[in-house]
PLY file of the C-alpha trace (Angstrom):
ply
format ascii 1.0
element vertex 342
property float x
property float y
property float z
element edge 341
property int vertex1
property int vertex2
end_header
0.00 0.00 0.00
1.07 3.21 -1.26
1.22 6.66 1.30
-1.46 9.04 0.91
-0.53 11.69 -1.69
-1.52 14.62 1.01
-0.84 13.40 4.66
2.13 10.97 3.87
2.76 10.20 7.22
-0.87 8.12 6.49
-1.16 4.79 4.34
-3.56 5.53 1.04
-6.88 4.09 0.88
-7.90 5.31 4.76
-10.69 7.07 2.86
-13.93 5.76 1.38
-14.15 5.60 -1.89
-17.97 6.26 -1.28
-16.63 10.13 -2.03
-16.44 9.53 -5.83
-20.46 9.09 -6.11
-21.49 12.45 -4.21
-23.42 14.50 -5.74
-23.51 18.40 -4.58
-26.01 20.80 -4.48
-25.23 24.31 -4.23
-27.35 26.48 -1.48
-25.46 29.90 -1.56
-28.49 32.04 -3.29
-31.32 30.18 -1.44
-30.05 29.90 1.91
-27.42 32.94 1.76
-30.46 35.27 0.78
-31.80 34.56 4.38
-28.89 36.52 5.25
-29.74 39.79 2.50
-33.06 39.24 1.81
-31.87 38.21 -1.71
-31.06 41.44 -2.67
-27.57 40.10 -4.32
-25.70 41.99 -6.77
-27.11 40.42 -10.36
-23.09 40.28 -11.83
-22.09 37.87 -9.06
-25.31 36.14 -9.23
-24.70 35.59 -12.64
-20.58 34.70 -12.16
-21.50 32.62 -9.11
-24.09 30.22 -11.67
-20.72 30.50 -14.11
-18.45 29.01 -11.45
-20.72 26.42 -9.88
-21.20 25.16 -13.61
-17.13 25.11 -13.94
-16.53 24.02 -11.24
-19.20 20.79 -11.72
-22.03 21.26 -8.97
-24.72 19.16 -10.15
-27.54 21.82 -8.85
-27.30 24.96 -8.08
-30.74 26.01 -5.48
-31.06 29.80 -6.41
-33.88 30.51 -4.39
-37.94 30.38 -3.00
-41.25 29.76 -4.65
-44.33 30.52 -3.04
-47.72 31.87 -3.51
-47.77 35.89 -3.05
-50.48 35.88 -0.75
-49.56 32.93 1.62
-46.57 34.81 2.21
-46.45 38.42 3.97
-44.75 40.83 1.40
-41.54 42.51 2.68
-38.46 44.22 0.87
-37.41 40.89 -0.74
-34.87 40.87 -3.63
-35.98 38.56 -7.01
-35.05 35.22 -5.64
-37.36 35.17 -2.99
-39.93 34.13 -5.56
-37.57 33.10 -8.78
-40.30 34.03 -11.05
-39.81 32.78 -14.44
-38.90 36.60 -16.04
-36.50 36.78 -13.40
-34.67 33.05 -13.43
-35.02 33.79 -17.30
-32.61 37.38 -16.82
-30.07 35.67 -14.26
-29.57 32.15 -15.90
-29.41 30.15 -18.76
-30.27 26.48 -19.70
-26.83 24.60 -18.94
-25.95 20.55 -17.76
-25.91 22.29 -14.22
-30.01 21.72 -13.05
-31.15 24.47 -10.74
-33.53 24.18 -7.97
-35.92 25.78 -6.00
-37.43 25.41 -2.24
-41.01 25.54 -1.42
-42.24 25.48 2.04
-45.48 23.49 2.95
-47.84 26.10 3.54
-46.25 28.97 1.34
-47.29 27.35 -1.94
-50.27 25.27 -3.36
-50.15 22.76 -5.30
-52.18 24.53 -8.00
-49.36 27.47 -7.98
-46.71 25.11 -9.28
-45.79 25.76 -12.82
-45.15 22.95 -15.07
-41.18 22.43 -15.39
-41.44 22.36 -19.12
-42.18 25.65 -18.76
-39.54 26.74 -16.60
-35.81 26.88 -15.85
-36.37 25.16 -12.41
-35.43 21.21 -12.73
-35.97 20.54 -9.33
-37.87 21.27 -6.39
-36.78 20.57 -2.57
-39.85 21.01 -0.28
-39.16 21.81 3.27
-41.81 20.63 6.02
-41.61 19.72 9.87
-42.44 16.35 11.18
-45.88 16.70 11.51
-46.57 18.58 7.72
-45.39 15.07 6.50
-48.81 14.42 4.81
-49.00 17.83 2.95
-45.33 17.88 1.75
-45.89 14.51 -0.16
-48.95 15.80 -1.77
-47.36 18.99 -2.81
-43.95 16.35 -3.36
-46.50 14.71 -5.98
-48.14 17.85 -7.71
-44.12 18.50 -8.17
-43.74 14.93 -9.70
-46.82 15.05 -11.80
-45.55 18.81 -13.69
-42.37 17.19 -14.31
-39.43 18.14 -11.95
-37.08 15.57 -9.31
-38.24 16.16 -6.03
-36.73 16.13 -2.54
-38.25 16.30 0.57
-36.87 17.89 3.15
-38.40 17.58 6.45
-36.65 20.23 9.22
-35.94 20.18 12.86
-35.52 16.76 13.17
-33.18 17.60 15.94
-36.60 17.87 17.66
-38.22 14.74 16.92
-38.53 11.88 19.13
-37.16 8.49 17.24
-41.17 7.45 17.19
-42.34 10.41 15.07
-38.72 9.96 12.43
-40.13 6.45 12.56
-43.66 7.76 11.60
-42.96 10.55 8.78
-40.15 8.17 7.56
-42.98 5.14 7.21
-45.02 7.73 4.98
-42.29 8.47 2.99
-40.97 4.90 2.13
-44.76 4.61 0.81
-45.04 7.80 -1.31
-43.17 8.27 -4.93
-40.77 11.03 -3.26
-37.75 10.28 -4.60
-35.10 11.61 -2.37
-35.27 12.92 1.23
-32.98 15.09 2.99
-31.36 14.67 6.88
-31.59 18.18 8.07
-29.93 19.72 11.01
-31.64 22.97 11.32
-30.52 24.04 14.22
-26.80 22.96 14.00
-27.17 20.50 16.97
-25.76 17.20 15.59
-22.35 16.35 15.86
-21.21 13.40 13.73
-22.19 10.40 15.54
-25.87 11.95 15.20
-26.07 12.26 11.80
-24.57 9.03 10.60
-27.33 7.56 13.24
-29.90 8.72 11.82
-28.17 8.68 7.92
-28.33 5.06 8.29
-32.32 4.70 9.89
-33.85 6.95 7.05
-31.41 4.47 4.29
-32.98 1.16 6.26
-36.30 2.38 6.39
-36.44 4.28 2.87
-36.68 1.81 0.15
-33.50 0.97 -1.83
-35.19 3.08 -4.97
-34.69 6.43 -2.66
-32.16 8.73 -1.89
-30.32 10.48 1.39
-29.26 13.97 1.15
-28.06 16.00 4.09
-28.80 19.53 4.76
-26.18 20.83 7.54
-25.80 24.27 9.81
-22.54 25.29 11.24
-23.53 26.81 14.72
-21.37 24.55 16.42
-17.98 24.20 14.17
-19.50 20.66 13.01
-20.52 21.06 9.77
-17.88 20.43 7.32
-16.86 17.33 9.86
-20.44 16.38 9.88
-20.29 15.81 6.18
-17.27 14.20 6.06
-19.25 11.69 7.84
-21.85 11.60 5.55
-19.82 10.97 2.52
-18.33 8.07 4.76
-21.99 6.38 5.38
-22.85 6.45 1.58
-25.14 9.49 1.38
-26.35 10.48 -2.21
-26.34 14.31 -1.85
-24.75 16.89 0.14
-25.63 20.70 0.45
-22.82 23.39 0.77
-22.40 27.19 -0.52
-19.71 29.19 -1.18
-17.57 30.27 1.74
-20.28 28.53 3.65
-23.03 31.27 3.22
-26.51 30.80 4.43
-28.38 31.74 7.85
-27.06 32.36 10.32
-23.20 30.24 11.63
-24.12 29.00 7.38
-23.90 25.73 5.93
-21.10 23.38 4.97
-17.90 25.94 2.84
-18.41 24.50 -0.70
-14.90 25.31 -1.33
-13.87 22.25 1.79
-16.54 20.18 -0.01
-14.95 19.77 -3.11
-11.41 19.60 -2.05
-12.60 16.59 0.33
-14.12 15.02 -2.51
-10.99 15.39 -4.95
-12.66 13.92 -7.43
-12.55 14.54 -11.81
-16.03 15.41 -11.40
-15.39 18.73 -9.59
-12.97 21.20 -9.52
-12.83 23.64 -6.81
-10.49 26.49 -8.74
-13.49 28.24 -10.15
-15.23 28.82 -6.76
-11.72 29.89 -4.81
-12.19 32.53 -7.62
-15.44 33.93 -6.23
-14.11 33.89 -2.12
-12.72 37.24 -2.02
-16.28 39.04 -3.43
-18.16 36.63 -0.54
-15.45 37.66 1.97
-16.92 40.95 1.71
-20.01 39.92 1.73
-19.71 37.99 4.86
-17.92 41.09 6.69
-21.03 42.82 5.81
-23.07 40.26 6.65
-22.22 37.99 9.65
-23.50 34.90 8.95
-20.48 31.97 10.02
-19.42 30.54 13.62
-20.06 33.28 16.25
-20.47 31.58 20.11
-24.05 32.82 20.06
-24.70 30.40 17.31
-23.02 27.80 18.98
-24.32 28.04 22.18
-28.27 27.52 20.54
-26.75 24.89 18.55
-25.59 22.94 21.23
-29.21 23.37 22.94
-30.50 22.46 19.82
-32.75 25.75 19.59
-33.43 27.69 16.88
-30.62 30.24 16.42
-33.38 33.36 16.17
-32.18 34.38 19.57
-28.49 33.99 18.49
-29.65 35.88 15.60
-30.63 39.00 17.30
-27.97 38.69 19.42
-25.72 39.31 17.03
-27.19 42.12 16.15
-27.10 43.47 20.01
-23.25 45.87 20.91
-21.59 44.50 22.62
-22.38 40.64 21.97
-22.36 39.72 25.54
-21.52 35.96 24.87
-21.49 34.89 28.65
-24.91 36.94 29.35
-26.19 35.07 26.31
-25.39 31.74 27.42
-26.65 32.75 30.97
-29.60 33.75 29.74
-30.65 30.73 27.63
-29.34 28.13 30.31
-30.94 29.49 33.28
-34.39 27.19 33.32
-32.24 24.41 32.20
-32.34 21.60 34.50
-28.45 20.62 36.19
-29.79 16.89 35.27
-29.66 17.49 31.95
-25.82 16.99 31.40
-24.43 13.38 31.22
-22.31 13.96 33.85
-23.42 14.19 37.54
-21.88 17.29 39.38
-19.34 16.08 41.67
-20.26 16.50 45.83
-18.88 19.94 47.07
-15.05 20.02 48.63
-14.70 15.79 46.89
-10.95 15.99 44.52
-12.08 13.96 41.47
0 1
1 2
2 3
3 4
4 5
5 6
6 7
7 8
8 9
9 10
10 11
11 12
12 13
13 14
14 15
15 16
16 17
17 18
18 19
19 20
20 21
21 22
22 23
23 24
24 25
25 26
26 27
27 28
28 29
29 30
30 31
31 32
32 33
33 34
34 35
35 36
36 37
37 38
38 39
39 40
40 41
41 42
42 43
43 44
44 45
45 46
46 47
47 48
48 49
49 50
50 51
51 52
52 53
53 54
54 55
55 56
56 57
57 58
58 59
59 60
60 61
61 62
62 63
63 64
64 65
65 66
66 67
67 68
68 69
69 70
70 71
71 72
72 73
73 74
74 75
75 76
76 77
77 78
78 79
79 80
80 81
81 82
82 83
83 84
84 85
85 86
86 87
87 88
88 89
89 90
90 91
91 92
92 93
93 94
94 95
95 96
96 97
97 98
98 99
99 100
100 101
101 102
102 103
103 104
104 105
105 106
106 107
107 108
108 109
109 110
110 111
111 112
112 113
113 114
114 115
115 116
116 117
117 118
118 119
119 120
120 121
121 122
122 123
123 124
124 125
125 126
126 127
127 128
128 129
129 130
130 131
131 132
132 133
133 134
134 135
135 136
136 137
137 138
138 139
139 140
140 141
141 142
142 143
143 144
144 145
145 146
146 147
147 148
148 149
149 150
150 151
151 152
152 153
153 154
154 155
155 156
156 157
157 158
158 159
159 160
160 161
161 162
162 163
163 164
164 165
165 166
166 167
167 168
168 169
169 170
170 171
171 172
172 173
173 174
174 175
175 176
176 177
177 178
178 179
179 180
180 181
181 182
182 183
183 184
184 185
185 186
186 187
187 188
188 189
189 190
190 191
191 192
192 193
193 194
194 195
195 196
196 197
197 198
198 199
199 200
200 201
201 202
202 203
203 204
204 205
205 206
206 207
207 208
208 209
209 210
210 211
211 212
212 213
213 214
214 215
215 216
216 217
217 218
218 219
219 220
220 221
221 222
222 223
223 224
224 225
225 226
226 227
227 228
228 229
229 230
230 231
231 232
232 233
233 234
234 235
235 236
236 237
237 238
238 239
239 240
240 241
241 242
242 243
243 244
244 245
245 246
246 247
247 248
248 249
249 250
250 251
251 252
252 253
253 254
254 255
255 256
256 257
257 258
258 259
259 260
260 261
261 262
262 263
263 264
264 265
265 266
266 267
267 268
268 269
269 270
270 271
271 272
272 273
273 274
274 275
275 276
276 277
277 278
278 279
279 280
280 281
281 282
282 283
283 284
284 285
285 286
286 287
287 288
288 289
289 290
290 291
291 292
292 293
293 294
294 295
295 296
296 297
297 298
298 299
299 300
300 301
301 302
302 303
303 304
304 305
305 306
306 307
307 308
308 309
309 310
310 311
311 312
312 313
313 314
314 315
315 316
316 317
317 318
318 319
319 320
320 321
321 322
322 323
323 324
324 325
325 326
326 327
327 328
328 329
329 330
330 331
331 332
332 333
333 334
334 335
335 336
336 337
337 338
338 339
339 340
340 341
């Protein structure tokens, strides 16, 4: 056995080959406009969709459908609804599919346009555990007009194993194709996620995919899909620089170097970094401790969110502050008698 081409000190062939079948889906417009409110700058939309097609992504997600009036209006910049005028100004047809999201509730069935019709290939709809039912009728309407469908059900985090048991039993019987792990919050760490990557691949029939959907809060993200590729998963989401709400999503850039693979090539996305950079110092979205300290309660990070907003920070009053009802019997560890030397 040879020595690993990087880490030398390392035999080769440590890593799964599992890598080489990955497929990647780009999140940087849909989940990085949480961030801006999608008001990007329509050159680096347009160089971003370039470089994601150079640099191989198999689907770029460049932002929300819904139905105007199920959704309150607000300053919103074009991809919050990726009408077809709009998609039609920003992109092009290429091999590169793009993708939209559509939350159950935001969007009827009836509202869908037919994909033949549209630039949109595919259509990812998000839903909690207990939306199961709606999200694979509105899955089907999606089916039906034309498009691959995922179905992404959030917060899982917050599930009980009975109720993964119960929305994953409805969607081994339903024609979704491909359903997504999602860590919302940014609670898992790795042992987590390949958990519950290999219950939704035993209970899903053989016919349907795994994708994972990860946050950041909590520094485990890019590790967390390390892990992933290692258990076999089919698709994994990542944007540039790591952009999306919030601590962000897994750094496409780490993706595809982890990958190494002739499919992708990560030299046309280090090309973009220094424009989203700026962005980010504009921004703040990445790892900040108030987005690590709701990830590791596994709470949504709208507190951390407005926290960050707050001068100064106040990281110890944060933490203070969302601890203080939580009970000493929740850590593993008992606390150890007063004046006993462990």
């Amino acid at each position: 056995m040879g020595l690993d081409y990087r880490v030398r000190c390392c035999p080769d062939g440590l890593m799964t080959d599992r890598r080489r079948s990955v497929r990647v889906l780009d999140v940087t417009l849909r989940d990085g406009g949480l961030c801006n409110q999608w008001h990007f700058d329509e050159g680096l939309v347009r160089d971003t969709w370039q470089a994601l097609q150079q640099a191989g992504v198999d689907v770029m997600e460049v932002g929300y459908q819904a139905s105007p009036d199920l959704v309150p209006s607000g300053p919103f910049g074009p991809l919050r609804w990726s009408r077809e005028d709009d998609l039609r100004r920003l992109f092009d047809a290429s091999g590169m599919r793009l993708s939209c999201m559509i939350d159950v509730g935001r969007i009827r069935p009836t509202d869908l346009r037919p994909a033949a019709d549209s630039l949109i290939d595919v259509l990812r709809v998000a839903c909690y555990a207990h939306q199961v039912d709606e999200a694979i009728e509105l899955c089907h309407a999606a089916l039906e007009l034309g498009y691959d469908v995922f179905c992404n059900v959030m917060a899982v985090t917050m599930c009980s194993p009975q109720e993964v048991d119960g929305f994953l039993d409805k969607l081994r019987a339903s024609r979704v194709p491909a359903v997504a792990v999602v860590d919302s919050f940014g609670a898992m760490y790795p042992h987590h996620l390949r958990y519950l990557i290999r219950k939704y691949k035993n209970w899903l029939r053989p016919d349907q995919e795994v994708a994972v959907h990860l946050h950041n809060n909590q520094q485990t993200a890019f590790a967390n899909a390390i892990a992933a590729v290692e258990e076999g998963v089919d698709w994994i989401d990542a944007s540039v620089f790591g952009m999306g709400r919030g601590a962000g999503n897994v750094p496409l850039e780490l993706l595809l170097m982890h990958l190494d693979d002739p499919r992708h090539d990560v030299r046309p996305v280090l090309g973009l970094l220094d424009r989203y950079v700026a962005l980010r110092d504009e921004l703040r979205w990445g790892y900040e401790v108030p987005y690590g300290v709701t990830g590791w309660l596994n709470q949504h990070p709208r507190a951390a969110i407005a926290r960050m907003k707050a001068t100064p920070v106040d990281p110890l009053g944060f933490y203070d502050e969302l601890v203080a009802d939580r009970p000493r019997a929740a850590h593993h560890r008992p606390q150890r008698e007063q004046g006993v030397v462990g």
